[in-house]
C-alpha positions in Angstrom: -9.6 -17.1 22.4 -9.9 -16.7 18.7 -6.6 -15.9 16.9 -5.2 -15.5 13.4 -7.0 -11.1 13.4 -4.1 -10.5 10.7 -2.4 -12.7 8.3 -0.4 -12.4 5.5 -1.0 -12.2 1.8 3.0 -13.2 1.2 2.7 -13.0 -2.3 1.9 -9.4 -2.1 4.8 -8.6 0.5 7.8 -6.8 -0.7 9.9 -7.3 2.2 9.6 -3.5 3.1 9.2 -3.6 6.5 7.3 -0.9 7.5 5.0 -3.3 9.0 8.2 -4.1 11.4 8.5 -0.5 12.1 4.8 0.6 12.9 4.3 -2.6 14.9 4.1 -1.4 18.6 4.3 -5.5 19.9 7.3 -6.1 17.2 4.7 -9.1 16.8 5.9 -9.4 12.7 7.9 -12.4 12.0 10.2 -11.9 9.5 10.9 -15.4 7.6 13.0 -15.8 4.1 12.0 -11.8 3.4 8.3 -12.2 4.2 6.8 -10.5 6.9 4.3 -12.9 9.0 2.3 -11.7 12.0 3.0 -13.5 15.2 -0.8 -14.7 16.3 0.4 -14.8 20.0 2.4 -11.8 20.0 -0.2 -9.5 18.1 -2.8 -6.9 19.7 -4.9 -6.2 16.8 -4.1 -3.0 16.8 -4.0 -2.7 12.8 -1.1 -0.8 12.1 0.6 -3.1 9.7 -2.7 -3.3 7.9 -2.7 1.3 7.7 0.3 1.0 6.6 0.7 -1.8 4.3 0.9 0.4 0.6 0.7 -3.7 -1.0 -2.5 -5.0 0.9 -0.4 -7.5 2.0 -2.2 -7.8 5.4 -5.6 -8.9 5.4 -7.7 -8.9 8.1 -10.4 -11.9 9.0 -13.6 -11.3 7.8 -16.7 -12.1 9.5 -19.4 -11.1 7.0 -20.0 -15.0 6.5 -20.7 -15.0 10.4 -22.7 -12.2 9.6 -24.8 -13.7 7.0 -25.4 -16.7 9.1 -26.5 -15.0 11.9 -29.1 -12.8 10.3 -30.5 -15.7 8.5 -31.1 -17.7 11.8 -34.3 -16.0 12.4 -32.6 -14.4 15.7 -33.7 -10.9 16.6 -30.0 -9.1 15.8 -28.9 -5.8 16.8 -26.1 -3.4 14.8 -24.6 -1.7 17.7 -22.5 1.2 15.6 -19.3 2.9 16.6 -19.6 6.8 16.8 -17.3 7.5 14.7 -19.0 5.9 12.2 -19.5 9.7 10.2 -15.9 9.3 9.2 -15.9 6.4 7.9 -19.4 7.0 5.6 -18.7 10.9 5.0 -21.1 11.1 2.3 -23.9 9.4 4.0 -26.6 10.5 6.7 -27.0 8.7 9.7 -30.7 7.3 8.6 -29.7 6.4 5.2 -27.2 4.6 7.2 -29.9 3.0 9.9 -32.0 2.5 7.0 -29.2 0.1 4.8 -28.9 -1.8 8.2 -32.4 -2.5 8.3 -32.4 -3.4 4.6 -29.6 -6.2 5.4 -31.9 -7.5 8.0 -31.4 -5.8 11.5 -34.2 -5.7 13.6 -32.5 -2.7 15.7 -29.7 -0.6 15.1 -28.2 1.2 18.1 -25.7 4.0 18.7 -23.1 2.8 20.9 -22.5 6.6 22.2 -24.8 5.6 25.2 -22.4 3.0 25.9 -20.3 5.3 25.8 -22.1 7.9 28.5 -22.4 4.9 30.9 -18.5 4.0 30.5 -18.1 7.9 31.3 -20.0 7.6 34.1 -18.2 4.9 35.1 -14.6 6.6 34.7 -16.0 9.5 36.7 -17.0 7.1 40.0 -13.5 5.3 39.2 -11.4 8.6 39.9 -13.4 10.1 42.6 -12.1 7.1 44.3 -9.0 6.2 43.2 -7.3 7.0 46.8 -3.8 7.9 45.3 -4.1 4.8 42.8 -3.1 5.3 39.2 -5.7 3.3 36.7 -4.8 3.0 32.5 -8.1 3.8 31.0 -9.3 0.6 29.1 -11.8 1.8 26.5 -8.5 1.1 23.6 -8.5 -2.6 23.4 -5.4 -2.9 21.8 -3.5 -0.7 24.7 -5.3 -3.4 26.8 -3.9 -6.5 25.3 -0.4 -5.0 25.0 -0.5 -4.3 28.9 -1.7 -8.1 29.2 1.3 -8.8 27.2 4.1 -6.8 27.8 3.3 -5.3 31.1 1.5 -8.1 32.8 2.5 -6.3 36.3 0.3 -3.6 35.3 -2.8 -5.8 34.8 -4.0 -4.6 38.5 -3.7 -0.9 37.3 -6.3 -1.3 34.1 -9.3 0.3 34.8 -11.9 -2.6 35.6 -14.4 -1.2 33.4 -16.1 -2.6 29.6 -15.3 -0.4 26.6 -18.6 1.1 25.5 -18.9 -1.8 22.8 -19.4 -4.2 25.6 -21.7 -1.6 27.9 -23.8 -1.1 24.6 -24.5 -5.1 24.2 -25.5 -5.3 28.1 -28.0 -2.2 27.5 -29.4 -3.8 24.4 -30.0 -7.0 26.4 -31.2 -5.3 29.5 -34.2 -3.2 27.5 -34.6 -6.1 24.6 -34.2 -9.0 26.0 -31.4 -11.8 26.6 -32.2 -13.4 23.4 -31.1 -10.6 21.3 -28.2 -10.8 18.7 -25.4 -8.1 19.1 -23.1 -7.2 16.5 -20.8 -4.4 16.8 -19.6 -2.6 13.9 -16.8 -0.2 13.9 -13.6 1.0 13.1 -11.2 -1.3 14.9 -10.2 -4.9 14.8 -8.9 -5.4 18.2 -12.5 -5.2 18.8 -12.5 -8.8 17.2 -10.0 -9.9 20.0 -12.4 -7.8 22.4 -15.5 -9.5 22.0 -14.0 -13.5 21.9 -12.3 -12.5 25.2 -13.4 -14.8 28.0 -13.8 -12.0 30.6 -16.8 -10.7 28.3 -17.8 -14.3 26.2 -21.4 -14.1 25.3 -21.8 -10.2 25.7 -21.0 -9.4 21.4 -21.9 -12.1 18.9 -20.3 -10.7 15.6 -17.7 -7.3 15.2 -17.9 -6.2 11.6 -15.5 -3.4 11.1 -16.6 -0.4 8.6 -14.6 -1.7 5.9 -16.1 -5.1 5.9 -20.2 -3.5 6.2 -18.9 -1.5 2.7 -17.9 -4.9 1.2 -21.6 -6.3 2.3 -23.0 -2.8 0.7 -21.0 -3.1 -2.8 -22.2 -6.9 -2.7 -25.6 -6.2 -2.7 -25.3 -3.4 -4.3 -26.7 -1.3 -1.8 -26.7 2.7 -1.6 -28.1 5.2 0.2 -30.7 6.0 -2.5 -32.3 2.7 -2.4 -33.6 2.8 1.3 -36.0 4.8 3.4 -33.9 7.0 5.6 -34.9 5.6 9.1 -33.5 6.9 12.8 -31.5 4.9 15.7 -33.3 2.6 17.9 -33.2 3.9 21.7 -31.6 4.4 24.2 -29.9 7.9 22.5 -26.3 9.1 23.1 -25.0 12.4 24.4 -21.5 13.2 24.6 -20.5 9.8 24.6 -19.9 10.8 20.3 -16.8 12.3 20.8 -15.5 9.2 23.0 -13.4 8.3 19.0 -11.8 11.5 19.2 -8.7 11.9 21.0 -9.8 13.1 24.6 -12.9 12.1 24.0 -13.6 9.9 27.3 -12.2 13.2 29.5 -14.8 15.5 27.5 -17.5 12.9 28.0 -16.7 12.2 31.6 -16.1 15.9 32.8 -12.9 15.0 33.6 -9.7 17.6 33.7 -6.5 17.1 31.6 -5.2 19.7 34.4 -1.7 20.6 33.1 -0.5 21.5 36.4 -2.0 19.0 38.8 -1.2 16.2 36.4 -3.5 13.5 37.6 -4.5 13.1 34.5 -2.5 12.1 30.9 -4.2 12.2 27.9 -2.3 10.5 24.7 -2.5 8.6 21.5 -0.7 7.5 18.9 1.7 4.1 18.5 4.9 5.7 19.8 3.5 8.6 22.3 1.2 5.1 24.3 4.3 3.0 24.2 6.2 6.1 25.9 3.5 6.7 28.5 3.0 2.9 29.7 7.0 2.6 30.4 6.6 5.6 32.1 3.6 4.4 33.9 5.0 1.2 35.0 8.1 3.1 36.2 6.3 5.7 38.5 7.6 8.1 36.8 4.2 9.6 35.0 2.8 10.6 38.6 -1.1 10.3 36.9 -4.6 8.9 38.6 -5.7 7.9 34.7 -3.8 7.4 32.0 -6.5 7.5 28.8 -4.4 6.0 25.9 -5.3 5.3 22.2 -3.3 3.0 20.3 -4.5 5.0 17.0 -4.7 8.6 16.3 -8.1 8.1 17.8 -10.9 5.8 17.0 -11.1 7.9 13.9 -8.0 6.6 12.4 -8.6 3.1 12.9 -7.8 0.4 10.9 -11.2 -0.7 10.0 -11.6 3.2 8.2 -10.8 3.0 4.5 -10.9 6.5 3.2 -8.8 8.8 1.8 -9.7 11.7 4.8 -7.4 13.6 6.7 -7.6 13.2 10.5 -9.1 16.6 11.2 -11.7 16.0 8.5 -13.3 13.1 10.0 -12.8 15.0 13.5 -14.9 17.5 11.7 -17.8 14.9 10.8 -17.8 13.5 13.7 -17.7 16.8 15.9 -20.7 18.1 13.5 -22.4 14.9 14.4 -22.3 15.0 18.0 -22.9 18.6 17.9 -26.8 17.6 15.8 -27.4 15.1 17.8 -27.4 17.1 21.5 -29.4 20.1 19.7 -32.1 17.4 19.2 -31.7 15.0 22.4 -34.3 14.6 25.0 -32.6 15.7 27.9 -35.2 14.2 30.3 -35.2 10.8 28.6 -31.8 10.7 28.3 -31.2 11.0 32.1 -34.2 8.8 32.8 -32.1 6.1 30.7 -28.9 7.2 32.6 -31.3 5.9 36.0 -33.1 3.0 34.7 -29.4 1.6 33.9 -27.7 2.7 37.1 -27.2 -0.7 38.5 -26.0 -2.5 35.1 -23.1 -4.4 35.6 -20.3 -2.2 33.5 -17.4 -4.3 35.0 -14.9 -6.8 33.8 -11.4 -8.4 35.2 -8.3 -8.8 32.8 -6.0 -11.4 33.1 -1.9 -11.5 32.3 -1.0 -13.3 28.8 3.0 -12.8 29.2 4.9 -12.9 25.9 8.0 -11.0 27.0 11.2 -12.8 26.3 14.3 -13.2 28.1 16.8 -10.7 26.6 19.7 -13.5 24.6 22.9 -13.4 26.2 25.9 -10.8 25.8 28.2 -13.5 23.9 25.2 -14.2 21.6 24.2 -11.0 21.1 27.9 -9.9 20.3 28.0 -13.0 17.4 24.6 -11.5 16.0 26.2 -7.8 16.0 29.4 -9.3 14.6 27.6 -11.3 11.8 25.9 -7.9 10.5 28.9 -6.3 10.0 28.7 -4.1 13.7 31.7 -4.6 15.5 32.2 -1.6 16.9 29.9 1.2 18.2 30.6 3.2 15.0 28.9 0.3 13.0 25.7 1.1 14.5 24.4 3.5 12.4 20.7 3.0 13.6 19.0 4.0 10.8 15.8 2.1 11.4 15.8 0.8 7.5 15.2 -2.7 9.2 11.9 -1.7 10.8 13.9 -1.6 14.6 14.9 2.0 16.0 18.2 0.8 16.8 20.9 -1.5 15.8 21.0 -3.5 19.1 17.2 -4.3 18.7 17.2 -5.7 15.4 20.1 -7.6 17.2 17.8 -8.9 19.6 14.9 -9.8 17.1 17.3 -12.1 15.8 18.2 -13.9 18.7 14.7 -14.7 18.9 13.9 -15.7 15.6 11.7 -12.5 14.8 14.2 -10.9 12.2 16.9 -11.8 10.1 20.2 -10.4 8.6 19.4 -9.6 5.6 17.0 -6.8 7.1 19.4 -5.2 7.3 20.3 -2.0 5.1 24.0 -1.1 5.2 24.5 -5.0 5.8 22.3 -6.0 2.6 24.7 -2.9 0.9 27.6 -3.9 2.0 26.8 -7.9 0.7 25.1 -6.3 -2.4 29.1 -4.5 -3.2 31.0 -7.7 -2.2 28.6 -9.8 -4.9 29.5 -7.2 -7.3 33.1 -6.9 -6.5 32.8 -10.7 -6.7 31.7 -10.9 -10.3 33.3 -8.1 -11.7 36.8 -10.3 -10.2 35.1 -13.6 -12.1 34.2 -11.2 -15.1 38.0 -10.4 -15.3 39.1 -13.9 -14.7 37.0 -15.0 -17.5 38.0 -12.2 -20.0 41.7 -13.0 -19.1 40.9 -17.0 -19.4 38.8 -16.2 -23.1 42.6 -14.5 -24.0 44.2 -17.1 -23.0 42.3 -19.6 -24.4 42.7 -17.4 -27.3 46.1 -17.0 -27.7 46.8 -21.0 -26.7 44.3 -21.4 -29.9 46.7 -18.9 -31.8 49.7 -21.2 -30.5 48.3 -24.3 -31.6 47.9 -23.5 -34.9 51.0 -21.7 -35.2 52.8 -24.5 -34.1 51.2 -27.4 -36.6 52.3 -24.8 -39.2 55.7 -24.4 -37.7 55.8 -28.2 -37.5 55.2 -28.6 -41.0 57.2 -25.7 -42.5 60.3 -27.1 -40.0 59.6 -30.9 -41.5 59.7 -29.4 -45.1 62.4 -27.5 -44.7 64.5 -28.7 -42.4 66.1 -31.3 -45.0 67.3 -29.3 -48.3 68.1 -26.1 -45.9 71.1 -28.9 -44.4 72.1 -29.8 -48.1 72.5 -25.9 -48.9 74.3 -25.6 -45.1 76.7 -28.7 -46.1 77.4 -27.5 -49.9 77.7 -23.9 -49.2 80.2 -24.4 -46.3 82.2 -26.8 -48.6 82.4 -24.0 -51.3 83.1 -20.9 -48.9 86.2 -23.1 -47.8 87.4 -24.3 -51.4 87.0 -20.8 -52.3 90.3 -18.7 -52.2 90.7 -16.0 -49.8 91.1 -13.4 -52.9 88.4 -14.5 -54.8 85.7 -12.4 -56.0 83.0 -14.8 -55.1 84.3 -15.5 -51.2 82.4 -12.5 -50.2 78.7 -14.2 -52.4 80.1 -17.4 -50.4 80.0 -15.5 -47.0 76.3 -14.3 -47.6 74.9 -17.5 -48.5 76.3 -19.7 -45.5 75.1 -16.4 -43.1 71.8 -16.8 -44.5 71.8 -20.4 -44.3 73.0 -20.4 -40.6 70.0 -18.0 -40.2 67.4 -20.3 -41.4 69.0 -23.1 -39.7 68.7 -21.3 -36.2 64.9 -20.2 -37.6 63.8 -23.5 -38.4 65.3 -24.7 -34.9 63.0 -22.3 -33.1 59.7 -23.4 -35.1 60.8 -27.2 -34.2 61.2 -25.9 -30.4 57.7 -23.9 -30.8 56.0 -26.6 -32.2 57.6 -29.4 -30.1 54.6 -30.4 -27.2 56.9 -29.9 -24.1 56.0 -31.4 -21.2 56.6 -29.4 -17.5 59.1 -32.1 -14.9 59.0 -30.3 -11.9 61.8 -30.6 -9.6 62.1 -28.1 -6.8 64.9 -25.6 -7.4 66.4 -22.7 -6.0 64.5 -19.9 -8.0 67.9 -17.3 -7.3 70.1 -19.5 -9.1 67.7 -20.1 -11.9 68.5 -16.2 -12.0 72.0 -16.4 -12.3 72.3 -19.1 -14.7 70.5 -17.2 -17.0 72.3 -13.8 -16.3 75.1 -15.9 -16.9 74.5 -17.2 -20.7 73.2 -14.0 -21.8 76.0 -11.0 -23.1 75.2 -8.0 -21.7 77.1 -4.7 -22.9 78.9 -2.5 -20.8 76.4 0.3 -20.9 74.3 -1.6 -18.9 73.9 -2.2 -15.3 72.6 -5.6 -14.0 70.8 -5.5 -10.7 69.7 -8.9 -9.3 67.7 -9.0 -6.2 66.0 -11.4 -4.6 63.3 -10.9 -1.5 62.2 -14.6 -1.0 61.8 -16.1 2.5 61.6 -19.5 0.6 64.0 -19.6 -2.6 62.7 -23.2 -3.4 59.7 -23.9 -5.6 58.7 -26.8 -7.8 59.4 -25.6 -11.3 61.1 -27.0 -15.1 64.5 -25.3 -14.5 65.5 -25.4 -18.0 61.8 -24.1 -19.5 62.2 -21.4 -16.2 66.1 -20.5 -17.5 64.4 -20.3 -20.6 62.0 -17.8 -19.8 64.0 -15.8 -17.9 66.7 -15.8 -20.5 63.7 -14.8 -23.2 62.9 -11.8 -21.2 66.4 -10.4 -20.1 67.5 -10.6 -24.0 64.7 -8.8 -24.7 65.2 -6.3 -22.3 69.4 -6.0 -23.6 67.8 -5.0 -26.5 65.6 -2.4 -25.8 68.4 -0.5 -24.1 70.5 0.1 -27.1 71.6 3.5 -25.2 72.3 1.8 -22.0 70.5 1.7 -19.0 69.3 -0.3 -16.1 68.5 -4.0 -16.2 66.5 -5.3 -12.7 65.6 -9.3 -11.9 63.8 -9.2 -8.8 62.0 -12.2 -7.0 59.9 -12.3 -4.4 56.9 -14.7 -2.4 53.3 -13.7 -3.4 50.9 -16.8 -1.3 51.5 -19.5 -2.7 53.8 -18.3 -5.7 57.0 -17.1 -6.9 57.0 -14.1 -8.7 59.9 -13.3 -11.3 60.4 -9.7 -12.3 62.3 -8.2 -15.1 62.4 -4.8 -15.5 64.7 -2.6 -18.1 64.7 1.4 -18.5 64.4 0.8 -22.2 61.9 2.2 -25.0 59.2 1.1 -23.9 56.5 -0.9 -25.4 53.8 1.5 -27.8 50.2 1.2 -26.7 49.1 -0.5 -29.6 51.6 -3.2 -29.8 50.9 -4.3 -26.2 47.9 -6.9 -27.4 49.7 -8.5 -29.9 53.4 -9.2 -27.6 52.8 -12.8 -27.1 51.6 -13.5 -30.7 54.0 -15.9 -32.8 56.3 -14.0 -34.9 55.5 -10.5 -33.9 58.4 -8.1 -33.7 59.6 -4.8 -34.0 63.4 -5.5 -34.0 64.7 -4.7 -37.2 64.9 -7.5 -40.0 67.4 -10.3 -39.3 67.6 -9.4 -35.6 64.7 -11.8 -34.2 62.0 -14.1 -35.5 59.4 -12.8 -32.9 59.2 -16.6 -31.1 60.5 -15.6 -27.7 57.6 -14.3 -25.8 55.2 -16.8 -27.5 57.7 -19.2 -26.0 57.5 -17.9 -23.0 53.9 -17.4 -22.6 53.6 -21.0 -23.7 56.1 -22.2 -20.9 54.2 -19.8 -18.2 51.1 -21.3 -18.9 52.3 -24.8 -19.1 53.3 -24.5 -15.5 50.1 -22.9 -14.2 50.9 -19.7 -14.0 50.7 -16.0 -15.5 52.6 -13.2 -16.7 52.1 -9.6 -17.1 53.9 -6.6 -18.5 53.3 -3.0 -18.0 55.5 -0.6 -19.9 55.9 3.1 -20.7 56.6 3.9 -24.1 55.7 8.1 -24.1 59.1 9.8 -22.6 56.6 13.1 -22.4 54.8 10.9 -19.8 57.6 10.1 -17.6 60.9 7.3 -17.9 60.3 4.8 -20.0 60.8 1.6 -19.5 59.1 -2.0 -19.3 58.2 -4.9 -16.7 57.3 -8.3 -16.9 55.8 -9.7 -13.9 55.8 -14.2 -14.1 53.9 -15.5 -11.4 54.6 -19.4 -10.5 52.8 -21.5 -8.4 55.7 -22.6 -5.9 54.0 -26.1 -5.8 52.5 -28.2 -8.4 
């Protein structure tokens, strides 16, 4: 059997999935985001190609069979569909026979006699159903999916051709057996129809409307340019409203009774899926079961207009309606008699592509994987094309869907990705400071180096000479207290150019592991702190050892509690805290001081900014400190509250270690 109806223009697909959603055989394949159709799995029933807004499903064309055919010198026959008024609105039906006969069709036929046997047919078929409940098999695509997914319910399909295939056995019967058919209507599951086995050899060629419009605009063919010519015998009756939902009761004098219910009427993707489950279950209770895959043969597939349903019901209506004011009554019943012993049956046969439902663990790892671990995780919003959570689960298992079809899961991803970079954003703004102030450091420190070197020389000549002086000097003289200022000074330098030496000097981390707590202590120890201020140390480490410079550490803890001394002039409360964080230590200093403004909090670790008063520091100590912090891999942070409007004031410095090098 020919395959491949439908295919897939992939790069047209924008991984919508409403082809996933309005397929009733889930026969879409969804691979790397693009939606392929399952050859095996597919009815033909069109519905991804409706409702494809990107003409990303194309369907196989025949018109090159077509033009082969009619060039073969073969007597060919256009057998057309009766609802061909909806798909040509603004044509007649013998400027439509008459472009037929134009392309090269020796007879064009209306397949609404087909149509009147196959009523026939379905009248005989329930007058002797004894209690048996038949699906009515004029939908080819219903008939495939029963073959597919309900092969225990090939027994119940009405053994009967669909009026395409009774119009081909007609056209033989009065013609001849050597006659050409091609069938051209609104469906492609025709196409899968005609290369069944059951009916091989009965339809040559099934052109849909759309692809007989492409042939028109080729040729440049219009109504205007032919002779307006009428249908070949034998003529339809009511067999024309057979594309119309109901259509095959109306035609067949049959009763949708409402209260007897042997018969159930229905059409439309979800409604037929509804009423075959129901069917195979027992519970619909129905002789016949007439189901159309599409709103009708109206709203096939192989229609590509802009109508409404109820307009091309219209055409087609007023169509059927013309053509039984004109019909020869007598001849039509004489053809009703002349073809009473045609053959109008066929067999079906089961094509099982029902899968095994994936186990509970796997289908629990699938759930899991999307982010539904719970029954409140299944939101069920059928973004992914599935109604429910559970069966886009199972598509999964069986390599139909994937993940990422998934809404709130592609969301979710989507805010972790972002999270994700706005954390590496960060990280790189904080590494670009860094980076920054180590630039800032570095240069600082080659000119510390020199200044120190320069310096560092005469400023011990003044030291030694001004020292010798201030003691030769009498304790009454006038020029002790001159003495006294200079060797201050001098001792001020000296200690200056000692901490541009120590700046500049490239210090090198030896890690050794230590007890961070008495690290603490030592430096608690070697600071003065006045009496107006209370010293809290407390530490909240499971492990107190880390691998760390203790000296550099003491250092920077002694840096930071000296600051802090000095922002509490009026007293207050001096915290060291430690604690684990991972993988790290985390030292914490915290005072109840002034606070550090706003607009001083960038420039903190820069060299030689201060706001102590002149002579009271050389602004070194938390460049120092930043310096050693770094040096050991690690990072520190301060937040402070300078505004005493806005709450206590106070500052804390936050150094984070790694405990391990």
């Amino acid at each position: 059997m020919a395959t491949n109806y439908v295919t897939t223009v992939k790069e047209r697909c924008r991984m919508c999935y409403t082809c996933v959603r309005e397929c009733p055989a889930k026969a879409i394949r969804v691979v790397t985001g693009q939606a392929e159709v399952v050859d095996e799995r597919c009815i033909a029933c069109g519905n991804c190609v409706l409702v494809c807004s990107q003409d990303a499903k194309q369907v196989r064309s025949a018109t090159a069979e077509l033009d082969s055919l009619l060039k073969s010198g073969r007597r060919v026959a256009a057998c057309l569909a009766p609802s061909f008024p909806a798909a040509f609105p603004d044509i007649s039906h013998e400027q439509i026979v008459g472009m037929l006969r134009v392309l090269g069709f020796e007879l064009v036929l209306e397949v609404s006699f087909g149509a009147d046997l196959v009523a026939r047919e379905y009248r005989r078929l329930l007058g002797a159903t004894n209690g048996r409940g038949f699906i009515a098999t004029t939908c080819p695509a219903v008939t495939s999916y029963v073959e597919k997914y309900y092969p225990e319910l090939v027994g119940a399909l009405a053994p009967i051709v669909s009026p395409m295939v009774a119009t081909a056995r007609v056209a033989r019967k009065i013609y001849g057996d050597a006659l050409a058919v091609v069938f051209i209507g609104p469906c492609i599951a025709k196409k899968a129809e005609a290369a069944s086995p059951a009916v091989a050899g009965d339809v040559d060629i099934v052109l849909t409307f759309e692809e007989l419009q492409q042939i028109f605009d080729a040729q440049c063919l219009g109504p205007d340019h032919v002779e307006p010519c009428a249908f070949d015998p034998p003529y339809g009756g009511l067999g024309g409203v057979f594309p119309i939902g109901r259509g095959l009761l109306q035609a067949s004098n049959i009763e949708e009774d409402l209260m007897n219910g042997e018969v159930v009427a229905t059409q439309g993707r979800s409604q037929v899926l509804e009423a075959i489950h129901e069917f195979a279950s027992g519970d619909l209770g129905a002789k016949l079961l007439e189901a159309l895959c599409c709103e009708g043969c109206i709203s096939g597939a192989g229609i590509r207009n802009t109508l409404p349903l109820f307009s091309r019901r219209r055409l087609v209506r007023l169509h059927v309606c013309n053509r039984m004011e004109s019909l020869d009554q007598w001849h039509w019943q004489e053809n009703l008699r002349r073809t009473e012993n045609l053959d109008l049956s066929r067999s079906f046969e089961a094509d099982d592509q029902r899968t095994p439902l994936p186990a509970a663990d796997r289908l629990k790892e699938v759930m899991a994987r999307m982010g539904k671990d719970s029954p409140k995780d299944q939101l069920n919003c059928g973004a992914c094309g599935y109604d429910t959570c559970r069966e886009h689960a199972v598509a999964i298992c069986k390599g139909l869907a994937e993940n990422t079809m998934c809404l709130p899961y592609t969301i979710d991803q989507l805010c972790q990705a972002v999270r994700e970079v706005e954390a590496s954003n960060q990280q790189l703004a904080e590494a670009q400071d860094a980076l920054i102030q180590s630039e800032k450091l570095a240069s600082m420190g080659q000119l510390a180096a020199g200044i120190a070197h320069e310096v560092n020389n005469p400023l011990g000549v003044v030291l030694m000479y001004s020292h010798l002086l201030l003691d030769a000097c009498p304790g009454d003289s006038p020029l002790r207290s001159d003495l006294t200022m200079i060797t201050d000074q001098a001792d001020r330098c000296k200690k200056i150019v000692a901490g541009l030496l120590h700046f500049a000097r490239q210090n090198k981390v030896v890690r050794y592991p230590a007890d961070v707590r008495e690290l603490v202590d030592r430096a608690l120890r070697a600071i003065r702190v006045p009496n107006n201020i209370e010293v809290r140390a407390e530490h909240h480490l499971a492990d107190p050892i880390a691998e760390v410079d203790r000296d550099q550490i003491v250092q920077v803890l002694t840096n930071l509690v000296t600051n802090a001394v000095a922002a509490m002039e009026t007293g207050g409360t001096l915290t060291v805290q430690t604690s684990d964080a991972a993988e790290n230590v985390v030292l914490r200093v915290t005072d109840t001081g002034v606070g550090i403004p706003e607009e001083n909090m960038k420039k903190i670790f820069d060299p030689f900014f201060t706001t102590k008063p002149m002579g009271k520091g050389t602004g070194l100590g938390l460049a120092v400190t930043y310096g050693i912090v770094k040096m050991h891999s690690g990072d520190i942070r301060v937040q402070s509250q300078a505004d005493p409007a806005a709450g206590p004031t106070g500052t804390t410095f936050n150094v984070i270690l790694p405990r391990r090098e």
